[in-house]
N, C-alpha and C positions, 0 to 999 in steps of 0.2 A: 096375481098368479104368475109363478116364474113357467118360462116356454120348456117344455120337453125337451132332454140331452138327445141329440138324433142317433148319437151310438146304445140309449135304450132300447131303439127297435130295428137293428144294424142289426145280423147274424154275418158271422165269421166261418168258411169251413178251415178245415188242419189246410190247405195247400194256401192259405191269406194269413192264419198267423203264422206257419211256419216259417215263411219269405220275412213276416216282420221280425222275424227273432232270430234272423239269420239260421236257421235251423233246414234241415232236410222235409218232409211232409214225415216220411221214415222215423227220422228221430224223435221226430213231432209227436205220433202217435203211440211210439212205443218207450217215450223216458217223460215228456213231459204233460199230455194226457192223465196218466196214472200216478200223477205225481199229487201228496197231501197238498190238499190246497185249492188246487188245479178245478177252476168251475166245471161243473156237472154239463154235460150235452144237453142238446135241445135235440129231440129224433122224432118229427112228423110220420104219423101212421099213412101210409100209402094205400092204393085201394087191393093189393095184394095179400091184406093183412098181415103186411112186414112194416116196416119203418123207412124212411127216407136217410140219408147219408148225415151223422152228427154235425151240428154247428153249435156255436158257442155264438152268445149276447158282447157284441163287440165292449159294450160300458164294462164288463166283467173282466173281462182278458185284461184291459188297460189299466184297469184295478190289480188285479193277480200283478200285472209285471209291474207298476209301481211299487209294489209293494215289497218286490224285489228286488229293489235299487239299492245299494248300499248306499250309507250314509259316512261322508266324511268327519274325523273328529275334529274338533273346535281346537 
C-alpha cells in the first residue's frame, strides 16, 4: 500500500495560494477563483449556521497550476 500524498489533506486559503502565484489575495479571488477549471471550495459549516472562510485541497491547486504550464515545442 503506497503512503498518503500529504497535500491530500493540506487546505490552502486564497491568502497561501495567492502569494504562490504571485497574485494579490484580490486578484486571487476575483479572476482566478471563478475561473473554468479553477477547484470547487471547501466551506466548513460553523456553529452560527454560516460557513467557515473557503479553502481549497492543496493536491488540487497544484494539479490546477500544473496544468497550466505551457509546454515547449520539440
Amino acid at each position: 500500500m503506497s503512503k498518503p500524498n500529504p497535500l491530500d489533506y493540506t487546505l490552502w486559503d486564497a491568502d497561501i495560494i495567492a502569494e504562490m502565484i504571485g497574485q494579490s489575495p484580490r486578484y486571487f479571488k476575483e479572476y482566478i477563483v471563478p475561473a473554468v477549471g479553477f477547484p470547487p471550495a471547501i466551506r466548513f459549516p460553523n456553529t452560527k449556521g454560516g460557513r467557515t472562510t473557503p479553502r481549497w485541497k492543496a493536491s488540487d491547486v497544484v494539479q490546477w497550476i500544473n496544468k497550466h504550464q505551457e509546454r515547449r515545442a520539440a
